[in-house]
C-alpha positions in Angstrom: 120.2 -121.6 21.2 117.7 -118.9 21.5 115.9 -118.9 25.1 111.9 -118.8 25.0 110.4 -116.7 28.2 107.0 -117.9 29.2 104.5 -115.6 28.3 103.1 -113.4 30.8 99.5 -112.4 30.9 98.2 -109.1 31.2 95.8 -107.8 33.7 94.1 -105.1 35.4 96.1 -103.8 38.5 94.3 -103.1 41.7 94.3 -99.1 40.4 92.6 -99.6 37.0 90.1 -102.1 38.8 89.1 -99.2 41.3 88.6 -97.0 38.2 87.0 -98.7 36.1 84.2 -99.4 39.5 84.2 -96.0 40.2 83.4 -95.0 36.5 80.8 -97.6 36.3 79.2 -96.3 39.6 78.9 -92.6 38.2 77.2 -93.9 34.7 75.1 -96.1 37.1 74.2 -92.5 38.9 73.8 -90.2 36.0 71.3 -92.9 34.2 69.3 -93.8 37.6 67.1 -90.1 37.7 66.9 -90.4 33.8 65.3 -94.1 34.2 63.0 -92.8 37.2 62.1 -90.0 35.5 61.2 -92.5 32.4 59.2 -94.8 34.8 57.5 -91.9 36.5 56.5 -90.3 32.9 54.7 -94.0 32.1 52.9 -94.1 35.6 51.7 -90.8 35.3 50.8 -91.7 31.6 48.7 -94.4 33.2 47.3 -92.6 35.8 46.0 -90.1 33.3 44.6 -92.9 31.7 42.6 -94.4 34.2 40.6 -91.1 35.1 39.9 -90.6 31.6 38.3 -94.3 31.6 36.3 -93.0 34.9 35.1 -90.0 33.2 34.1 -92.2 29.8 32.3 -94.0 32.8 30.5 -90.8 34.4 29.3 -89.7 30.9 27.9 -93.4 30.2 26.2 -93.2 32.9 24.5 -90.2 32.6 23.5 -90.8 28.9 22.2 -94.2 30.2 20.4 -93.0 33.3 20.0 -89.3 32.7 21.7 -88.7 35.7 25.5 -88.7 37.0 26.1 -91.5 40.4 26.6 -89.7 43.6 27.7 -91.5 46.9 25.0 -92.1 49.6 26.2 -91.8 53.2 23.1 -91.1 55.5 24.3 -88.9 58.8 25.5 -90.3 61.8 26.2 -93.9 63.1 23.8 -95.8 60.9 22.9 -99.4 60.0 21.4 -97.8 56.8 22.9 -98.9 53.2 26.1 -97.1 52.7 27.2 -97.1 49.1 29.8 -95.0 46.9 29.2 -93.9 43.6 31.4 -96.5 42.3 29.2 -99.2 42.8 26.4 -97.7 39.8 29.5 -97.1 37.8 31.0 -100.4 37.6 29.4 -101.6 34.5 30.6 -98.4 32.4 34.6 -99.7 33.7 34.2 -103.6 32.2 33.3 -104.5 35.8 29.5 -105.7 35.9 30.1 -109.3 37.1 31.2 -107.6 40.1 27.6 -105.2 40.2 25.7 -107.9 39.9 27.2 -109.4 42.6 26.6 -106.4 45.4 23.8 -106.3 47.4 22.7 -102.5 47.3 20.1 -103.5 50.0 23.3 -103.9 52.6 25.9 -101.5 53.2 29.3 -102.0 51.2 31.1 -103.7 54.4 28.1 -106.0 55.3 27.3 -109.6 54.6 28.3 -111.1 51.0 29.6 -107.4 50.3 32.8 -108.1 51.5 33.6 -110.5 49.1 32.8 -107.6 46.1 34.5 -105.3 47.6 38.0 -107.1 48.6 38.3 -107.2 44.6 40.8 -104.9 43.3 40.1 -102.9 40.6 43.0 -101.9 38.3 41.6 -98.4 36.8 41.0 -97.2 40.5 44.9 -97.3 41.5 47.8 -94.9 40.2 50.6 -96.9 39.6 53.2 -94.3 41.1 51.4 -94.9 44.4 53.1 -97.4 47.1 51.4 -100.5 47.9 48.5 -100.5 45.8 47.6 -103.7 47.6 47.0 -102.1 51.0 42.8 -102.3 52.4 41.1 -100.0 54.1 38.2 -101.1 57.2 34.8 -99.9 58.8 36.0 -97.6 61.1 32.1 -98.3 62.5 33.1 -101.6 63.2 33.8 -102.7 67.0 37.0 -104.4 65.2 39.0 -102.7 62.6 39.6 -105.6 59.8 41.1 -105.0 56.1 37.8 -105.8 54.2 37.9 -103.3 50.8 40.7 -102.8 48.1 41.7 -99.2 47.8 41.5 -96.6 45.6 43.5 -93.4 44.6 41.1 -91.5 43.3 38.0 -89.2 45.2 34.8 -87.6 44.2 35.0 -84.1 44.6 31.5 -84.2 45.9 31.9 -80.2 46.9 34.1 -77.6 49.7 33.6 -78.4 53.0 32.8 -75.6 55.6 34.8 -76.4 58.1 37.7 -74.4 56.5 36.7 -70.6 56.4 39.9 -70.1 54.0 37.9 -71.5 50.8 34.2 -71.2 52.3 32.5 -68.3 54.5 28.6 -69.9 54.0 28.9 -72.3 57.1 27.6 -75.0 54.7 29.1 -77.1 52.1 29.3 -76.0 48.7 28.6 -78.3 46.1 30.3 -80.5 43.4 29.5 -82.4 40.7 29.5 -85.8 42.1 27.6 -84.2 45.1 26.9 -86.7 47.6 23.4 -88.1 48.9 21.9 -86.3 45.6 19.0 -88.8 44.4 19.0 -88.6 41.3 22.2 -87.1 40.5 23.3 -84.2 39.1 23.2 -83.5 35.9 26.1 -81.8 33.4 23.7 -79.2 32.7 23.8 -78.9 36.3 27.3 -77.6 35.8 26.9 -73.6 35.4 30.1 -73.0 36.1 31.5 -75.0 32.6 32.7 -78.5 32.6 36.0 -78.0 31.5 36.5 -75.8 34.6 35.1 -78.3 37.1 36.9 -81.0 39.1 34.8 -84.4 38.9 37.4 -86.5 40.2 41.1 -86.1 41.9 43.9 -88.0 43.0 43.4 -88.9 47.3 46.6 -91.4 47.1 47.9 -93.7 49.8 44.7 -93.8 51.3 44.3 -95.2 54.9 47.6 -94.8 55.4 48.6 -91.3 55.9 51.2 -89.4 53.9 52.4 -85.9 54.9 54.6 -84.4 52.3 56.0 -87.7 50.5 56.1 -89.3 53.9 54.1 -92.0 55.4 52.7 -91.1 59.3 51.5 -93.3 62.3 50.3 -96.8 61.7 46.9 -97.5 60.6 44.2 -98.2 62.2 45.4 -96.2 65.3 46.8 -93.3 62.6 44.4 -93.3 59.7 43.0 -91.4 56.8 38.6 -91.6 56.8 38.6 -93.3 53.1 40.1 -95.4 50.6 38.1 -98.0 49.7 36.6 -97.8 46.8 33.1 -99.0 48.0 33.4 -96.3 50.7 30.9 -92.8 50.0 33.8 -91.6 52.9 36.8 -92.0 50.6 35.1 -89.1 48.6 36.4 -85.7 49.1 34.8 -82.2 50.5 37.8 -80.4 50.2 39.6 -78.2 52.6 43.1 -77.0 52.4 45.9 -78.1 54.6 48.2 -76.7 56.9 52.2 -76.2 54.9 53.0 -79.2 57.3 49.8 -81.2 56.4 48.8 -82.1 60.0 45.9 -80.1 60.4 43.0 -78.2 58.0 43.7 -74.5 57.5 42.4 -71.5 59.2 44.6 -68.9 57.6 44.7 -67.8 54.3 48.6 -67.3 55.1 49.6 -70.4 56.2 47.4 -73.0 53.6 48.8 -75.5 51.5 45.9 -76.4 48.7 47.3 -79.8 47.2 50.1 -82.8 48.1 50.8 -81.4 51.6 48.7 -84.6 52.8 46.6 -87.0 51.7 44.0 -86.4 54.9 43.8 -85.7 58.4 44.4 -88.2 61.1 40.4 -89.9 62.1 41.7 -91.9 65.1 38.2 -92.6 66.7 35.2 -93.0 65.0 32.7 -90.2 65.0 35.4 -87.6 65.7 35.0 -83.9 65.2 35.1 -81.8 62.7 34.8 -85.2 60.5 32.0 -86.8 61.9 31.1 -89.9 60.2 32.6 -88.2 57.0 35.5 -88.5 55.2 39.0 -87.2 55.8 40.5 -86.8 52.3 42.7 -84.5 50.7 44.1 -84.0 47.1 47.2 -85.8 47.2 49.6 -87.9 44.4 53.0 -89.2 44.6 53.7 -87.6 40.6 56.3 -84.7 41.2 55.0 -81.4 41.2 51.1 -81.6 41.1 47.9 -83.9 41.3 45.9 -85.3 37.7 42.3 -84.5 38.4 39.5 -85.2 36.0 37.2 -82.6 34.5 33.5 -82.9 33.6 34.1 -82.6 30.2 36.2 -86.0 30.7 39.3 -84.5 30.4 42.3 -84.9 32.4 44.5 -81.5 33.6 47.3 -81.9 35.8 47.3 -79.3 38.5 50.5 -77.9 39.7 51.4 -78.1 43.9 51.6 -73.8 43.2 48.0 -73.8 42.9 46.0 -71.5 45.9 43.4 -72.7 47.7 41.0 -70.5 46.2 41.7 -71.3 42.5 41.2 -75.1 43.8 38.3 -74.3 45.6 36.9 -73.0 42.5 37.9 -75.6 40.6 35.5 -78.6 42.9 32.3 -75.9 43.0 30.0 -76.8 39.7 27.6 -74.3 40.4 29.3 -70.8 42.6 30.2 -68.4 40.0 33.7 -67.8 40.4 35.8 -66.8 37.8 39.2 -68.9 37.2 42.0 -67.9 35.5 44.7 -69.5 36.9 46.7 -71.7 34.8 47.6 -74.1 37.2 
């Protein structure tokens, strides 16, 4: 009589087990950067997107109204109306319920403001940016208190003096979305050609600062001037950075122009060389440069290799300088 083993079932051994694991864990790593760099690709798609709707929304205006908005932020502490150039520009963006709704006799923080300007607004935020539900305050306020949905993108509303590396006059040099202009500029206004003038760029992360990919301090005791997107202080005079991004340049040699911050630190209100400005700089979380919109409504990514002075005469509308960079 012929004997019948049991069958015995096969199996992985502890061995094959660990490599099979450690195979899967080195697909797992080698696909991880191509799927980030996927994801990234479609948020800076979108990001490219959503300035090209805000330039659609600059033109509109200024066919409708012959001029283009600008920000008004009278000097000083004030109880005077403070509004961005946002506000004019919601209807051209599908937002005019929320227009209708702001009281432009009242500052953007004030009375039944607050309840506009809490309201996020999709086509204002980069999707590659952290925590695109972060608020910013009214650093004028006795009490700092979240009260205005942020935005990623700034005005280039001109170059600000206070950096002698990009601006020699001792006054500011103007953009197209200058601020306090009433009426606004127009694009014949721009001399210097549309496709070579900044309208709007990327001021990402704002309150909360970032110095080269990193987030710094707490806000409100650590905190960019600007973000809100009702705010004429989240536009952006432009100055460059120090490499490290804690300060504004002095020296031509040691000046970073974009992504080394995305502002400089306003602890206090009122505080020097800011003022009751803004504290913006050009600053995106894409790898290797900022998207900035051009007057002509086109969108040109600028690359982090870009001086100063090319970026300088990128935000001027009107100064003559001659460009040629291709950055």
């Amino acid at each position: 009589m012929k004997r019948v083993l049991p069958h015995r079932r096969s199996g992985f051994t502890l061995i094959e087990l660990l490599v099979v694991i450690a195979i899967i864990a080195i697909l797992i790593g080698l696909l991880l950067p191509a799927v980030q760099k996927v994801r990234e690709a479609a948020a800076r798609s979108t990001c490219t997107n959503n300035l090209k709707q805000l330039g659609l929304a600059l033109h509109n205006h200024e066919s409708t109204y012959g001029y283009l908005p600008s920000s008004i932020r009278p000097s000083g502490s004030t109880t005077l109306p403070r509004t961005s150039w946002m506000i004019p520009s919601l209807a051209f963006v599908e937002q005019d319920n929320l227009r209708k709704n702001y009281d432009t006799t009242i500052s953007w923080g004030a009375g039944t403001n607050v309840a506009t300007t809490s309201q996020k607004i999709k086509v204002l935020n980069c999707p590659s940016t952290p925590n695109s539900d972060r608020q910013d305050g009214d650093p004028q306020a006795a009490t700092w208190a979240n009260i205005v949905a942020v935005t990623d993108y700034a005005a280039a509303t001109g170059v600000h003096p206070v950096s002698t590396v990009v601006n020699s006059t001792g006054v500011l040099i103007p953009g197209i979305l200058e601020k306090n202009k009433t009426p606004g500029n127009k694009l014949l206004a721009v001399t210097d050609g549309l496709s070579n003038t900044i309208a709007i760029t990327e001021s990402a992360g704002r309150p909360q600062i970032y110095r080269l990919g990193k987030p710094f301090g707490t806000v409100p005791t650590n905190k960019v001037n600007g973000g809100g997107w009702a705010r004429p202080a989240s536009d952006l005079d432009y100055f460059p950075t120090t490499p490290d991004g804690t300060s504004y340049a002095t020296s031509a040699t040691a000046a970073c122009a974009i992504n080394c911050a995305n502002g400089y630190d306003y602890p206090t209100y009122n505080v020097a060389p800011f003022l009751t400005e803004g504290s913006s700089a050009p600053y995106s979380f894409h790898t290797g440069g900022i998207n900035t919109l051009l007057g002509d409504g086109s969108v040109r990514f600028i690359r982090s290799t870009v001086t100063p002075q090319n970026f300088a005469a990128l935000v001027t509308r009107s100064n003559g300088e001659v460009n040629s960079s291709d950055d």
